[in-house]
N, C-alpha and C positions, 0 to 999 in steps of 0.2 A: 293044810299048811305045807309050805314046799321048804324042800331040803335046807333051801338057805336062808329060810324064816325060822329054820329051829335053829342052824348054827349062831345068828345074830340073837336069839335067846336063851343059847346055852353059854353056862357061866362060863369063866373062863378060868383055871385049874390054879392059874399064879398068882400073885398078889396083883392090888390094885396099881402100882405102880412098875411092873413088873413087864408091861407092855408097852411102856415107854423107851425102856432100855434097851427090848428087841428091836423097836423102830430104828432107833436110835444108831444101834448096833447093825442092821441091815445095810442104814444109810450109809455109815462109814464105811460098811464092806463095799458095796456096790457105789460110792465117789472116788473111794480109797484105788482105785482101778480093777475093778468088778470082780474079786474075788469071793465066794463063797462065805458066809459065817462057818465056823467050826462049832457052833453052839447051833444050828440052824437048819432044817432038813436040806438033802441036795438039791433042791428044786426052788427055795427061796434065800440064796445068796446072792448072785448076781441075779441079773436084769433078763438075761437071755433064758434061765430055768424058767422064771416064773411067765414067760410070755408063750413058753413051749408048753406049761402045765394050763394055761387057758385059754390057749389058740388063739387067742384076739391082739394086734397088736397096740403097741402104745401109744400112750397121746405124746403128743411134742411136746419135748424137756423144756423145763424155763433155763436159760442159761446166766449164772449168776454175773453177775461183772463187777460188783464191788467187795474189799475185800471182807471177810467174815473173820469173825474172833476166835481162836484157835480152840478155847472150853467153852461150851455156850452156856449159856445161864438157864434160869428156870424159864423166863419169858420166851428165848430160843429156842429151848427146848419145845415147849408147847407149839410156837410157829412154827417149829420145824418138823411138825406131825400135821400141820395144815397143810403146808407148802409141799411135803416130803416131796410131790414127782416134778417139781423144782429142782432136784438134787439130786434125782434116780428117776427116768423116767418109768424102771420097770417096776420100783417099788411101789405105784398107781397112780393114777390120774386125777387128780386135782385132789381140794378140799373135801371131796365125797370119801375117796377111798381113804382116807389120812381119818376122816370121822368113822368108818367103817372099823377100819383096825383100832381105835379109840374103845369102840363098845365091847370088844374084846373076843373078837375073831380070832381065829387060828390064823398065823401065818400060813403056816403049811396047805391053806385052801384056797379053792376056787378065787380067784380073783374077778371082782367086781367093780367094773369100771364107774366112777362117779362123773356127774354134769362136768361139763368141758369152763372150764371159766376163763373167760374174753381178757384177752391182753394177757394171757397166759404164754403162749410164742413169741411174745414180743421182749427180747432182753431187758432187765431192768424195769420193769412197767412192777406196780404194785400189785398182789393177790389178795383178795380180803376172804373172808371165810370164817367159822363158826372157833370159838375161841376156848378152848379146852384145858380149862388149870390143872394142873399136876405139880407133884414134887419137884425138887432141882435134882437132877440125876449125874451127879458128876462122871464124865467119860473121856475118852480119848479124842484127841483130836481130830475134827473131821477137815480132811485136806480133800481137794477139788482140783482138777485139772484146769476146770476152766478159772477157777479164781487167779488175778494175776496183782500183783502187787505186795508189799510187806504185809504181814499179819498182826493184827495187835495184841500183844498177851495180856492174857486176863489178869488184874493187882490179885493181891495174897487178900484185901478185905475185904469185903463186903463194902458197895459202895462208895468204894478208891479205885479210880482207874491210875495205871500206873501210866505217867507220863513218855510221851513218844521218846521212840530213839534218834538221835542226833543224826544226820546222815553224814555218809563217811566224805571227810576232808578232798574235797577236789586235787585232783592232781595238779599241780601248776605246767600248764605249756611249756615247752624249752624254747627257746629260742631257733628263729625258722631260720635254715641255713641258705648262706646264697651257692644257688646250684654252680655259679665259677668257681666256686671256691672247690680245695680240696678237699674228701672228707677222711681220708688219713693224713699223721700228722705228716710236717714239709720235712723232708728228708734233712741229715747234717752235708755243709760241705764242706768238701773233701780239696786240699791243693793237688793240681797238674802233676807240679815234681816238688819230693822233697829239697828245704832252703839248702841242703848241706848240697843236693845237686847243683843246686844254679850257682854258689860256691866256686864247683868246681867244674861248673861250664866253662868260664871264663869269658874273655872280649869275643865277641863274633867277628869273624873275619869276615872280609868285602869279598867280592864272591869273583873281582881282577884283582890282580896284580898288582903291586906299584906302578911297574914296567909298562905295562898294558893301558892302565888309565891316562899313564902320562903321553903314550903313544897318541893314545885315542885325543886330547886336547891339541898336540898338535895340527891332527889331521883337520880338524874343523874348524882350522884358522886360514886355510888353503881350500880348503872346498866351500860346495854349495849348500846351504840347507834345505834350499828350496822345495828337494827330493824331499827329504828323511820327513821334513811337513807336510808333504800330502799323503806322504804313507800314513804319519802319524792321522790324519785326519780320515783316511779313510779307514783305519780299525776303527777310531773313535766314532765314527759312523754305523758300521757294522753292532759294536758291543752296546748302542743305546737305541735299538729299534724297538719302536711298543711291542708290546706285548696285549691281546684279548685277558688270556688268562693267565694262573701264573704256569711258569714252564721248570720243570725237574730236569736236572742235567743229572745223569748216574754215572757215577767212576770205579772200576773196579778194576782187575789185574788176574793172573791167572794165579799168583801165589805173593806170597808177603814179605814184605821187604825191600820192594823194586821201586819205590816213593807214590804208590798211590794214596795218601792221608796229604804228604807234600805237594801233588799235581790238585789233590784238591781244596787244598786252601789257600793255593796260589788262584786259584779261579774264580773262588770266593769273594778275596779281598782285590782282584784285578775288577771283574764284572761291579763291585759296591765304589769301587773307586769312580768307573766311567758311565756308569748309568744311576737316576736320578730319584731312582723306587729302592724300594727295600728288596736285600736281597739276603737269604739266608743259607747259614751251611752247615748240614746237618749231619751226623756219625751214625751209620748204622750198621758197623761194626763194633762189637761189644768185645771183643777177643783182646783188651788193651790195648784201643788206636793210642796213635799220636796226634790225633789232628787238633783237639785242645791244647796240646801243647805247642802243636806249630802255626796256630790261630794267633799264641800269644794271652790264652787264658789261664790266670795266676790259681782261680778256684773255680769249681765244678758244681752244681747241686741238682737241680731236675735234669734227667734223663728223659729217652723216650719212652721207655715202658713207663716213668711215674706221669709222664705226661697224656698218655693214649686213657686214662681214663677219665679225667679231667676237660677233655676237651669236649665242646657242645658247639652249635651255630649261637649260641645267646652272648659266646664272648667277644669283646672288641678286641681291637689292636693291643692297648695295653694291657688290657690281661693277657693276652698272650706273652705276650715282649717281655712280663713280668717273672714267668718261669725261665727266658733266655737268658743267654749268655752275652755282653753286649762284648763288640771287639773294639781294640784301642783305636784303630783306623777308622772306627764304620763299619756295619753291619751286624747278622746276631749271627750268635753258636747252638747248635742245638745237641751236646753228643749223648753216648751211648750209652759210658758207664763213667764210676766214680774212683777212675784209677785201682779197681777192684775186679776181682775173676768172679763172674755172674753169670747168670744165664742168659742164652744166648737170643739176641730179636727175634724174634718171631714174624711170621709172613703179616699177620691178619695188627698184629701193632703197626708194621713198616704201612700198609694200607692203612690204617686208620688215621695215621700221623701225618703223611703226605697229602692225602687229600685234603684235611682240613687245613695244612698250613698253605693250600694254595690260595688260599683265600684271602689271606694279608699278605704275600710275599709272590713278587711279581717273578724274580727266580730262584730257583731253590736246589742248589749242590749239593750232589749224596754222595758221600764217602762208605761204599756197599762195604760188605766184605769180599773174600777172595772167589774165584768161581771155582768149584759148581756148586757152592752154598745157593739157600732158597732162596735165603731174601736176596743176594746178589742176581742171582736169574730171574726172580719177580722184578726186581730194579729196572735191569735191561730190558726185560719186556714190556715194563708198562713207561718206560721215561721218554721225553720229549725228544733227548739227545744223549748219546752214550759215548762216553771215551773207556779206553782199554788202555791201559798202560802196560809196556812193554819194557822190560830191560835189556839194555844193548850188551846181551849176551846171545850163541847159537841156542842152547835149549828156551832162552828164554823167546824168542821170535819165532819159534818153533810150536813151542803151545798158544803163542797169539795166535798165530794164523790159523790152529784150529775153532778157537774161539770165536774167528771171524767167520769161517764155512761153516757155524753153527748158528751164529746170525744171521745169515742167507738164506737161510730154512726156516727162518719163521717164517709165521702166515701172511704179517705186515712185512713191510718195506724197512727193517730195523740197521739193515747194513748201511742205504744209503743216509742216515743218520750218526752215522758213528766215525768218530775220529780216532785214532791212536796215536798216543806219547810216546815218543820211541826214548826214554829217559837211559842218560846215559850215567850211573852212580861210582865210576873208576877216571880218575886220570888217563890211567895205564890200560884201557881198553885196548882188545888187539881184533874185534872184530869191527868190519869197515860199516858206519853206518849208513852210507848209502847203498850199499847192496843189502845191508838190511830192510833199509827203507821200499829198496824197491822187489821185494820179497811180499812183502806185506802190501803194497800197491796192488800186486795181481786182483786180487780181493775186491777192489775197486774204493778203497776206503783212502781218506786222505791221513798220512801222515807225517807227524808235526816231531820235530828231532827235539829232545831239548838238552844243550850240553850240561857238560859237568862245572858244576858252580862250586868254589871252595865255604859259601855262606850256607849253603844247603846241604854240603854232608858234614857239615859240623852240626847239624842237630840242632835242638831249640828251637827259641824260637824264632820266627820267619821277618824279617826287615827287608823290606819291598827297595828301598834307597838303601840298602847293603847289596844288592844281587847285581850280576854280571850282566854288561849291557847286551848280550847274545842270549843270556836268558831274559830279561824283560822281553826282547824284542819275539824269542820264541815264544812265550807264552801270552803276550798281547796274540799272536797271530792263530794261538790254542784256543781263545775264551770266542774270539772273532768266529773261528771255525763254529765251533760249538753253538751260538749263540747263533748262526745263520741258519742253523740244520732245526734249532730248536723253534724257532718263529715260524718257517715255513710247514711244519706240522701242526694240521688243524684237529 
């Protein structure tokens, strides 16, 4: 008789039911993720001991896939000493070894591989095998890695299964937002100038004289018009030429106060006057412009920073137009702040805001800030056409002209594109503006004078049939400029 026909005939030292609970208890250790029994020698807790105590390796695990009941009963129990290397491959191979440990072998020996039973590797396929009743052994739960799903708890009776649980309440969808839309809330808006200002703004003055108007109707009851109409018609030629794309005219100045926010909304509401597309005028200067106020806008609300996140290629014309500002005369506003000290634009907003609005607005006037700010030098570098505003002061013609031999030094052609406003803000000027003017010429740039108007240094806002017929006439021949330099850049 060999060694392991006495073991399978020697008793086994525990109760008769006592080798059930080991099984039992193995399985759990070795599904439970392969730790040892603490009841159990070192060599049959997990899977990997008892494959190294009998050098032979394992048959292929059945892999469960449905889920299993957290206590198993008496009939589980029993199947699950059939099936066991279903659920441990190291605890033995098929219905043989599960009948093996049944007669009441030692865990702690030799492991004996039983017949291979077919449809055994195959997940889910049924095992049948020798059917072995035993007590109910109540124990701990046996969890499983591969089992996936809820688990069903066993009822408190005996032949009461306790009914499923509810699954948990769906969350309800929220409603899908439209990507035009903003996803914080619309800001509050804010008026221009307080009412006690406008107040005490009072009547805007005409920007001649009595004296002077009344001159001026004499004279052209004695002359010819013939003239002043083809002038008139050849700006009006010049400021309504297509455009491919739209075109960004950039305004800046060397320091504040000298009417660059005024030279540019005088160019805004001139170009939306005589040309036949949309044309916009936008502030990106955040430092407290004026040019909402000298637009003639009574209240303020999107900006460009709440606009630069907002903006996509999905929106049309009127979603955009809907965040602007519209002006009394025609055309939009786009400015910078809300009558409020904020933080300052930034380069990569002023780029994200210009490009996309060239896309509905055929031309588009920036009111930069002062130079050598970024976005004022991003402006200049990257716009269609550039004016520089100049005050008809000596220091103030003095820092122009360097600002122009810094334009000459870019990589492109940026000088021959730029105009300067030689803006004259005093009656009482004592420097001569044509030696100014032609100071600034050497440069090779063309400059446009534009006198002093008593409707424009009163402030507020801007009435185009209030201004002096020498500033009309200078700033038709400003937007004309500008609007020549800007078309002819491809």
């Amino acid at each position: 008789m060999t060694q392991g026909d006495q073991r399978r005939q020697r008793p086994s030292a525990r109760g008769g039911g006592d080798w059930q609970r080991d099984v039992l208890r193995e399985l759990g250790g070795a599904v439970g993720g392969g730790r040892p029994d603490a009841g159990a020698p070192a060599g049959t807790g997990a899977g990997g001991g008892r494959e190294a105590a009998s050098g032979r390796p394992a048959e292929p695990a059945l892999r469960l896939v449905h889920p299993a009941p957290e206590r198993p009963s008496a009939t589980e129990a029993e199947a699950g000493v059939e099936t066991g290397a279903g659920a441990d491959a190291e605890a033995g191979a098929g219905a043989g070894a599960g009948a093996e440990v049944g007669a009441g072998s030692d865990a702690s020996g030799p492991h004996t591989p039983g017949p291979h039973l077919p449809g055994s590797s195959i997940p889910g396929s049924p095992v049948s095998g020798p059917h072995i009743p035993g007590p109910h052994i109540p124990g701990p739960p046996v969890s499983s890695p591969h089992l996936s799903g809820p688990v069903p708890q066993p009822s408190d009776e005996p032949g009461r299964e306790r009914p499923a649980a509810s699954p948990p309440p769906a969350t309800p969808a929220g409603p899908v937002r439209d990507p035009r839309l903003p996803a914080a809330p619309a800001p509050e808006s804010s008026p221009t100038l307080d009412p006690r200002l406008l107040l005490a703004l009072g009547r805007p003055l005409h920007g001649d004289s009595v004296t002077r108007r009344t001159g001026r109707a004499f004279r052209k009851l004695t002359s010819s018009v013939a003239q002043d109409v083809a002038e008139q018609t050849r700006i009006a030629r010049e400021l309504q030429q297509p455009v491919t794309t739209g075109r960004v005219v950039a305004v800046t100045s060397i320091r504040g106060g000298v009417g660059k926010s005024t030279v540019s909304a005088l160019l805004g509401r001139t170009l939306n006057h005589y040309r036949h597309d949309l044309v916009l005028t936008m502030e990106a200067d955040a430092a407290l412009g004026t040019l909402p106020v000298r637009m003639g806008a009574e209240a303020v609300r999107w900006t460009c920073a709440d606009l630069a996140p907002i903006l996509n290629p999905s929106m049309r014309l009127t979603d955009v137009t809907g965040y602007l500002v519209p002006v009394s005369d025609g055309g939009w506003l786009l400015p910078a702040s809300r009558g409020q000290v904020g933080a300052p634009l930034d380069m990569r907003t002023y780029r994200k805001v210009t490009l996309a609005l060239r896309r509905y607005f055929a031309v588009t006037v920036v009111d930069c800030e002062s130079l050598p700010g970024e976005v004022a030098r991003t402006a200049m570098d990257t716009a269609h056409a550039r004016v520089v505003v100049a005050p008809m002061t000596a220091e103030g013609v003095g820092a122009t002209r360097h600002v122009l031999d810094w334009l000459a030094r870019l990589p492109h052609s940026a000088l021959a594109s730029t105009v300067v406003a030689l803006v004259c803000g005093s009656p009482d000027t004592v420097l001569d503006d044509k030696a100014a003017a032609g100071h600034l010429r050497e440069t090779g740039v063309t400059v446009v004078t534009v006198p002093y108007d008593r409707h424009l240094a009163g402030g507020g806002p801007i009435r185009t049939d209030l201004l002096a017929q020498t500033t009309q006439h200078a700033v038709l021949r400003l937007a004309a400029e500008v609007m020549g330099r800007a078309v002819r850049v491809r």
